[in-house]
Each structure stands twice: as structure tokens, then as C-alpha cells.
Phi, psi and omega in degrees: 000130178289124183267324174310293159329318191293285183283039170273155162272107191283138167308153185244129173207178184268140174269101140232167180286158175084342193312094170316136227214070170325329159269166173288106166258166184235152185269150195291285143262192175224117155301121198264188216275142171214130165054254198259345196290162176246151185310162198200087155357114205231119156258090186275126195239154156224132182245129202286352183275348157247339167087051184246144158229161169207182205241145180252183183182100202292084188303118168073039172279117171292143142314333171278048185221352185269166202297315200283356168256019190237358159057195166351312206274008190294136163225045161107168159269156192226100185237152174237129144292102176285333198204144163243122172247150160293054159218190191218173175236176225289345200244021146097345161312118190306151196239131167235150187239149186242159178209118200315134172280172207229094187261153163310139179102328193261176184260145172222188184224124194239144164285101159313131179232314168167191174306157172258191146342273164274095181325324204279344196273314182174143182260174165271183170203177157226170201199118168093027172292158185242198177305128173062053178075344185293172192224129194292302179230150169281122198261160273113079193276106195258131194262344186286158167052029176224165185246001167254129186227120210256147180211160189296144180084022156273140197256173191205166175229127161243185173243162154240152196300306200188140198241133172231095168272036186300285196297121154297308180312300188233058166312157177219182174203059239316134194212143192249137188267144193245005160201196179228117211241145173285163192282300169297351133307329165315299184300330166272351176271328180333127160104330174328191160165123195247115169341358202010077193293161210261124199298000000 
């Protein structure tokens, strides 16, 4: 049993899924990259209201998003609880999984996938994938009031409009696009989230 991890200083925060988690936290550690897995940000939480502790693990993370390429200026995750798993790791935490949120205002880099309803009104997109393609939020690429004008399988960089996190399951969001990005920019950009300062 790791005795460092045990008496380490845990965040105190409440864990359910969907919980928006309002300040920024920083990570204990960094998981480093093993086989397919990629580094991965560790969080030791204690929620003083069931009086649990667990261990968090930061999902679907670009590598340029880790602490150590941000020196001095890291100032944290702006994070959501996604997933509670039933297991634990060896020093007995509950294992959860967190994923960086998603605000109005900030920028990403989205896969165009196809149509809404209304071709004129707004396309999908996906945003935020994991092992085998899956996606994390539903995207809503709105064509209104822009002069990028957009087609399916194109990657694009946007802002976002506005955020609905009811569905746990599949939050979304609007995002409106402000270019058209090459594929090999997509892939090093995948996942991002960009602060936007806000004009």
C-alpha cells in the first residue's frame, strides 16, 4: 500500500455524476503514458458528505493539456464528474472518472458528421471521443449568422454558444464556426479546450 497516496491532501469536493466541480483544481499527479494508454492526471478527493474518498482520472485529455507544458502559469482544470465506477485501486479509493468541462465562450475543435433536421439551421458534430470513436457531447453547429459555411466530414475550430448539461448521458452544445481546419490540425488539437479571453 502506497503510505504517500494515503496521507496525501485531498480535495474536498461533493462526487456525483454530472457535478460541476466550480473552481479549478490541480492534480496530485500524472499518470505516465503505459501501452496504449496515454498520461493521465490523478486526483485524490475526499467528499466530506458521505465521508469517501476516491481517486479521480482525467479523460480524453490532448497531451499538450498536461500540467508540465504550462511551467508556472498552470492554473488547474475546470472539471465535471462523469462516471463512478464500482471498483477501487489497491489503497482502497473509489475510482472515478472526471472530464474537463465544457463553457460558453470557449473554443474547440470539432468533426463535422452530418445534418440536423434543418440542413439551414445547424449540423452535428462530435467532440470529446474516446476508444472506438465514441463521443462524448452532441454538437450543434449553427450556420446562422456566420460566413463559415460548413460540410459533412470537415474539421472546423469554433466558439461556443452555449452549453446544456441535462443529459448526463449525452450533453451538447452549440457552437458557432469561425474556420476550417486541415485534418492534421484536428488530430493535434483533438480534444482541446480553449479558453477564449473574452472580447
Amino acid at each position: 500500500m502506497n503510505n504517500q497516496k494515503l496521507n496525501i491532501q485531498r480535495l474536498k469536493l461533493e462526487v456525483k455524476v454530472g457535478n460541476i466541480i466550480q473552481q479549478a483544481i490541480k492534480p496530485h499527479s500524472v499518470n505516465q503514458p503505459k501501452g496504449s494508454f496515454l498520461a493521465t492526471p490523478e486526483f485524490f478527493i475526499n467528499d466530506p458528505h458521505g465521508n469517501r474518498n476516491y481517486v479521480g482520472y482525467l479523460r480524453a485529455l490532448n497531451p499538450a493539456d498536461l500540467p508540465g507544458n504550462y511551467g508556472e502559469n498552470f492554473q488547474g482544470y475546470k472539471v465535471i464528474v462523469r462516471d463512478i465506477l464500482p471498483l477501487e485501486d489497491d489503497n482502497g479509493n473509489t475510482i472515478i472518472y472526471l472530464e474537463e468541462r465544457v463553457e460558453e465562450g470557449n473554443g474547440v475543435y470539432v468533426l463535422v458528421d452530418g445534418h440536423g433536421p434543418s440542413k439551414r439551421r445547424f449540423m452535428h458534430g462530435r467532440f470529446l471521443n474516446y476508444e472506438g470513436d465514441s463521443t462524448r457531447y452532441a454538437v450543434y453547429i449553427r450556420q446562422e449568422e456566420t460566413d463559415v459555411k460548413v460540410n459533412q466530414g470537415e474539421y472546423i475550430f469554433g466558439k461556443v454558444l452555449s452549453v446544456n448539461e441535462n443529459n448526463l448521458i449525452k450533453p451538447k452544445f452549440d457552437l458557432k464556426p469561425l474556420k476550417i481546419v486541415e485534418k492534421n490540425i484536428f488530430n493535434s488539437e483533438k480534444n482541446r479546450i480553449i479558453r477564449l479571453k473574452k472580447s
